[in-house]
N, C-alpha and C positions, 0 to 999 in steps of 0.2 A: 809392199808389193803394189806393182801398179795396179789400177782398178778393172782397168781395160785388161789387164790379163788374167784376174782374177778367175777359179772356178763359180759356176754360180751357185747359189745356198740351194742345198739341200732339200726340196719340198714335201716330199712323197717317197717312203722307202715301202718297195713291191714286196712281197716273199713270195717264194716257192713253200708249199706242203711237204710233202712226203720227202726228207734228206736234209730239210730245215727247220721250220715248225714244230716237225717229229719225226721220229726215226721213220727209214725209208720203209714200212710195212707190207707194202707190194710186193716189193724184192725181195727181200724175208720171208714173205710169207710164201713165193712160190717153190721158193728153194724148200720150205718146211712140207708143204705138199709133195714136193718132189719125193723127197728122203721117205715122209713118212708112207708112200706107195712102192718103196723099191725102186724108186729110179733118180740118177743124178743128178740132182737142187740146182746145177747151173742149167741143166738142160730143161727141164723143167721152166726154170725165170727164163731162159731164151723164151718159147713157147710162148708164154705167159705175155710176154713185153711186147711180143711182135701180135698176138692176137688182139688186144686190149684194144691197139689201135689198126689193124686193118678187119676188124671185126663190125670197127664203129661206136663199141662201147663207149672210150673215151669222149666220143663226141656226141654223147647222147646220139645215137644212131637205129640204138639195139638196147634190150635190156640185160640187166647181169645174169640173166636164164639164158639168153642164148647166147652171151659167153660163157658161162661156164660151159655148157654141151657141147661149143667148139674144143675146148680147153681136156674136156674129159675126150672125147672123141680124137685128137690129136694125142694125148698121151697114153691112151687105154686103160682109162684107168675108170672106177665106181666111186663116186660120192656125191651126198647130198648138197645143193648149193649150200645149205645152211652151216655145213661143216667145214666148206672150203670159204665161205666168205667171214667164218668165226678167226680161221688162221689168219686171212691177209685183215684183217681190222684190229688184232687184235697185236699186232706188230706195227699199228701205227699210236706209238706211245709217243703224248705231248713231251715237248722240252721245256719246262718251266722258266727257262734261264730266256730264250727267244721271246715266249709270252711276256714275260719279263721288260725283255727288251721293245718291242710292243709298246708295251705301255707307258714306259719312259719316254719314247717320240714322241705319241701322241700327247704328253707333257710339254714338251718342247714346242706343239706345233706341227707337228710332221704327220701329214696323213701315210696313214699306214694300209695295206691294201693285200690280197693274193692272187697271184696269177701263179697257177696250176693245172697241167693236166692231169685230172682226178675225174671221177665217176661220182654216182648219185652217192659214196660212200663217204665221200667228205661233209654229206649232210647227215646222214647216219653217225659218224663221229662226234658231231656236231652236238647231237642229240642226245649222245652217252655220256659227255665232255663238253657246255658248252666254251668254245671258245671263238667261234666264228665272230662272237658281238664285237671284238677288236678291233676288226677289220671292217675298214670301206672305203673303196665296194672289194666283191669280191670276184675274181676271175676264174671262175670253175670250167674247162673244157666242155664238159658235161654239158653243162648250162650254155656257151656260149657258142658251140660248135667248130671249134676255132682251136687249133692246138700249137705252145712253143715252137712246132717245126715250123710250121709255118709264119714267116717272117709276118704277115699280115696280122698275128696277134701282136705284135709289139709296134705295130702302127695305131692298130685301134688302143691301145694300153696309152700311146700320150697323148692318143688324140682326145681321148673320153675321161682324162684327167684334167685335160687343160693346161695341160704343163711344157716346155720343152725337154728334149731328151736328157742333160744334163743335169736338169732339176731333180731328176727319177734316178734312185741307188734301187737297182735289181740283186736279188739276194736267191739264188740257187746252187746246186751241189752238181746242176751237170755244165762243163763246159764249153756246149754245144749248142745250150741256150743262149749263155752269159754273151758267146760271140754271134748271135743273131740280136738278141738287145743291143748290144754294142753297136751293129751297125746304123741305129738312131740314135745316136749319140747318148745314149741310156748309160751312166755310170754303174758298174757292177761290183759285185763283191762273190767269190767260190767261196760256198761251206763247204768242205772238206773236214776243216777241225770247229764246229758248232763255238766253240773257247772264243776260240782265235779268230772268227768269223764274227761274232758279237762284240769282239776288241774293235776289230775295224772299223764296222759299224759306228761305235760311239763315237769313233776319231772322228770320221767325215762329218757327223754336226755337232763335234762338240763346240763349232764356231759360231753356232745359233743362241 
């Protein structure tokens, strides 16, 4: 292949948390709140998905007490933070096969990295599991105030790598991110199938 048309090597594989990392525990989890109050688990995760971030939560704005009392206040419903944030953490179970995979980059050379919008609960996970020490640096919304929708995170993502877009394999389960990375030329990979998403992955450096 000529060289001139070649893709360039691989430097930096991003993850997404919550649908990669590990099961998607949010989403699970508010559906299980849902069900477990009497009312319908998708209606419920609507609620949940749109509060999280016009709340401010997500972006460190607000604390998870005053989301939850949006949350309880919007569905009418009684419970303790402590019982509703045991549900949604407790449904974000590691994927050993990704950490896995992880680790074998960083083998190779490949800085490995998370860009997520997540709450101060990814360092609570952290702290039950750690697994964060993988990863660096890490792109917490939380922390950074900056969320996937906005295309500004994946500007600052190559810029504070140092890398070109092409360089950087984005690994997330929505595809609404994957096509906002994309448009800096950010190479990406859909988990859908966690299997078949960790296949890919190897393919693209297995030229390193």
């Amino acid at each position: 292949m000529d060289e001139k048309r070649a893709a360039p090597v691989i430097r930096a594989v991003v993850f997404d948390f919550g649908g990669v990392l590990a099961e998607e525990g949010f989403t699970s989890g508010l559906e299980k709140i849902g069900r477990d109050h009497g009312i319908d688990g998708e209606h419920a995760r609507r609620v949940g998905e749109s509060l999280v971030f016009s709340s401010g939560y997500v972006t460190g704005q607000v604390s998870e007490a005053d989301f939850w009392e949006a949350f309880r206040r919007e569905l009418g419903i009684e419970a303790e933070d402590r019982a509703l944030r045991k549900t949604i953490l407790e449904g974000f179970v590691l994927r050993p096969r990704m950490l896995a995979l992880a680790q074998w980059l960083k083998k190779r050379g490949v800085r490995v990295a998370i860009l997520s919008d997540q709450t101060d609960w990814l360092e609570a996970l952290d702290r039950r599991n750690p697994f964060l020490y993988l990863f660096d640096p890490v792109y917490n919304s939380f922390r950074t105030g900056r969320t996937k929708r906005d295309e500004q995170a994946f500007r600052d993502l190559v810029a504070d790598l140092g890398l070109e877009g092409p360089e950087i394999l984005f690994v997330d389960d929505r595809p609404t991110n994957l096509a906002r990375a994309a448009k800096f030329g950010i190479r990406i990979v859909l988990c859908g199938d966690p299997e078949a998403a960790e296949a890919e992955i190897r393919g693209r450096v297995s030229n390193l």
